[in-house]
FIKE-17781 format. One record per residue (C-alpha): x negated, y negated, z; residue in three letters; residue number from 1. Coordinates in Angstrom, 2 decimals, padded with zeros to 5 digits. Each point is the difference from the previous one (the first is absolute). Layout:
BEGIN
X, Y, Z, ala, NUM
...
//
This chain:
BEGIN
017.13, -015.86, -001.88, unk, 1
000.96, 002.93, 001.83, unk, 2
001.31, 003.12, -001.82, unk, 3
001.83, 002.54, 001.43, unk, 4
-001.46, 003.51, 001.04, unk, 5
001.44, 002.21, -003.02, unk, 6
-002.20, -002.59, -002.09, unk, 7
-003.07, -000.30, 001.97, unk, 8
-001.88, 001.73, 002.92, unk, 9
-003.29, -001.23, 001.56, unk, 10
-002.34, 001.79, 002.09, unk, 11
-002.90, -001.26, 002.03, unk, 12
-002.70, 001.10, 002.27, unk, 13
-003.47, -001.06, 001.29, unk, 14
-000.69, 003.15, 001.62, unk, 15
-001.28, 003.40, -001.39, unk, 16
000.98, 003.60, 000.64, unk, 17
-002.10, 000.36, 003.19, unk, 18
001.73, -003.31, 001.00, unk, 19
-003.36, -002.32, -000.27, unk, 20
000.32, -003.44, -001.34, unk, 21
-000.89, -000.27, -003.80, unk, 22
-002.87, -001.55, -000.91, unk, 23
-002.19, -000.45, -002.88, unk, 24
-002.85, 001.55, 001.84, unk, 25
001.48, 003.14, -000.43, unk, 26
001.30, 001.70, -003.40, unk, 27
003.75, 001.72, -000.25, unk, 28
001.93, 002.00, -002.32, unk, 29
003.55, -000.54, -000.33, unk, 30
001.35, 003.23, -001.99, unk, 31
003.77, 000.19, -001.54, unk, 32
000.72, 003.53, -000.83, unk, 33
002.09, -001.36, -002.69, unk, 34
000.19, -003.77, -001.34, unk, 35
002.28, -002.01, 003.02, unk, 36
003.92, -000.06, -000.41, unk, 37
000.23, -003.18, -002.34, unk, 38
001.79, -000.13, -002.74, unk, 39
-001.14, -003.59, -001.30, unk, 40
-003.01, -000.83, 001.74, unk, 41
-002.46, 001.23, 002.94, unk, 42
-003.23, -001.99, 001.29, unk, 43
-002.62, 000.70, 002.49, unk, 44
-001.23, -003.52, 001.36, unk, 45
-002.60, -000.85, 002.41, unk, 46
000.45, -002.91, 002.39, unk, 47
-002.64, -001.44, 002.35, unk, 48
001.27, 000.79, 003.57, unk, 49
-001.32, -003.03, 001.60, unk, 50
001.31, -002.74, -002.85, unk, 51
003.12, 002.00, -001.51, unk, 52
-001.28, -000.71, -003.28, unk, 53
-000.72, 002.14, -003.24, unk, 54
-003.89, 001.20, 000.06, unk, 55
-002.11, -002.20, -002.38, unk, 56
-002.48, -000.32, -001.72, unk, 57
-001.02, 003.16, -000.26, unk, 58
-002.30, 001.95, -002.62, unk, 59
003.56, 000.42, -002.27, unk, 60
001.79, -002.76, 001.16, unk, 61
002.44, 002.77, 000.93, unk, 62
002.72, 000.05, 002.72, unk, 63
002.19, 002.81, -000.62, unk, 64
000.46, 002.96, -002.11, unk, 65
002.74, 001.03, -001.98, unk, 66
001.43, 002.11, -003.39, unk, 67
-001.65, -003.00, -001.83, unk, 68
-003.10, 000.23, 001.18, unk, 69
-002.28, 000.53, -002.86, unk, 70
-001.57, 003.77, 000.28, unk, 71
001.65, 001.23, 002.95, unk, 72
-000.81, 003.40, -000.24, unk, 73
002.62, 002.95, 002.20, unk, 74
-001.14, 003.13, 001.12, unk, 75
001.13, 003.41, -002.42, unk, 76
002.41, 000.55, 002.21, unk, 77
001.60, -003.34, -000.24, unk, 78
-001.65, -001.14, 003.37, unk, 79
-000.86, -003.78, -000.02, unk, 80
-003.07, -000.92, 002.22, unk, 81
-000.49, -003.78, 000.94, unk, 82
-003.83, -000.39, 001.60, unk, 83
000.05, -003.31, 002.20, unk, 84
-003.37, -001.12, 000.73, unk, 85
-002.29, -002.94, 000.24, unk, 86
-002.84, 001.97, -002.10, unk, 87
000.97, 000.88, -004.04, unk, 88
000.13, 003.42, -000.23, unk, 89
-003.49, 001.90, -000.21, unk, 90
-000.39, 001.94, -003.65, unk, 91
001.71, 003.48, -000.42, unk, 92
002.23, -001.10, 003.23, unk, 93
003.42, -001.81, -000.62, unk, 94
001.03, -001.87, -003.43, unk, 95
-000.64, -003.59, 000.78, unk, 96
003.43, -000.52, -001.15, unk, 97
001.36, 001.71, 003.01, unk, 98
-001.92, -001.81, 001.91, unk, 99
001.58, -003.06, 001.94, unk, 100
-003.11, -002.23, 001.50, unk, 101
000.42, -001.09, 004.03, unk, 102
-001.26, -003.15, 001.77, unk, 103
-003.13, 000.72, 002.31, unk, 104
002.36, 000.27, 002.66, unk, 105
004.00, 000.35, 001.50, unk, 106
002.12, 000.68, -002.77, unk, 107
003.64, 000.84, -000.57, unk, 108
001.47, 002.47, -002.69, unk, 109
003.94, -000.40, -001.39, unk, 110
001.94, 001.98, -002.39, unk, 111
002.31, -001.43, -002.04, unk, 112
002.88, 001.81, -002.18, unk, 113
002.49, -001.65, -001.77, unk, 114
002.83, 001.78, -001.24, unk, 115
-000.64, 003.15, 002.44, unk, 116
000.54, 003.00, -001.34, unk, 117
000.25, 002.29, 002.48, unk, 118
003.40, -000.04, 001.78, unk, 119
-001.52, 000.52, 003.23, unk, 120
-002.01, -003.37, -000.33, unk, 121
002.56, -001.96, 001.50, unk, 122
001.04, 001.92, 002.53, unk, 123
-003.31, 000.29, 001.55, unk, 124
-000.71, 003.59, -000.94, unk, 125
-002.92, -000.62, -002.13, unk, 126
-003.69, -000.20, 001.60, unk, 127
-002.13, -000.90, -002.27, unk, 128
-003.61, 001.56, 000.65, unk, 129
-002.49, -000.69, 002.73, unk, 130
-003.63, -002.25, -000.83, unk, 131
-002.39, 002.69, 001.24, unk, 132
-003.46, -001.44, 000.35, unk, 133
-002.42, 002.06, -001.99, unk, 134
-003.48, 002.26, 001.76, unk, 135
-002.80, -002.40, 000.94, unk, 136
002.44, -003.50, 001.05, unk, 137
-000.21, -001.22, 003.33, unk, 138
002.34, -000.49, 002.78, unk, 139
002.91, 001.74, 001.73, unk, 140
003.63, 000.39, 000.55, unk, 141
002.74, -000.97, 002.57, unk, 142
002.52, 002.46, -001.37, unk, 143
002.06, -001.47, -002.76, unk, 144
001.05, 001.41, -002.93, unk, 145
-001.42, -002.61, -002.67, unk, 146
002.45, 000.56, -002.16, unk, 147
000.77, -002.89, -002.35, unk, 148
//
């Protein structure tokens, strides 16, 4: 069922900030300065880009992130950083629950909010932020903005 926009907003992309494909042989960051506009309900979910389907198994048997999410840990500031990589999370680097495990290769990332809080939401004014590969992953860009 279909709801309309003042109740739910999705977001996709399988690109990153430099406008290279995602893939699990690289490692991103997706960073919300503050928590995304929902009032009810956000979610980060992987999909495999060449099936459509939800990423599993994995080490967690995790496909998205969200307020539930056992341990997620935001920044002092209020920041919320999502870490979407194949590889866990090495010690002293990201909380492994902030961490959101890729396929080996194409993937897709959505954002879901239900109930959007921000009034802007449905009137295309919010951008939520870009997937910006992190120092040391491969590949390059084709100009996109790889926002979600």
């Amino acid at each position: 069922m279909q709801l309309p926009p003042n109740v739910q907003a999705y977001f996709s992309t399988s690109t990153d900030a430099d406008g290279a494909p995602l893939s699990g042989a690289a490692a991103y960051d997706v960073r919300f300065p503050t928590p995304p506009p929902a009032v009810y309900l956000w979610s980060l979910t992987i999909y495999d880009a060449t099936t459509g389907k939800l990423v599993l198994p994995n080490a967690l048997n995790r496909t998205s992130i969200a307020p539930t999410t056992p341990g997620l840990e935001h920044g002092p500031d209020g920041s919320l950083t999502l870490t979407v990589s194949a590889a866990p999370p090495e010690a002293g680097g990201p909380p492994p629950s902030n961490w959101l495990p890729a396929p080996p290769g194409p993937f897709v990332l959505a954002l879901r909010l239900i109930g959007p809080a921000a009034a802007d939401v449905a009137t295309g004014g919010y951008h939520p932020p870009p997937v910006v590969r992190l120092p040391g992953a491969s590949g390059g860009g084709d100009g996109g903005n790889g926002a979600l």
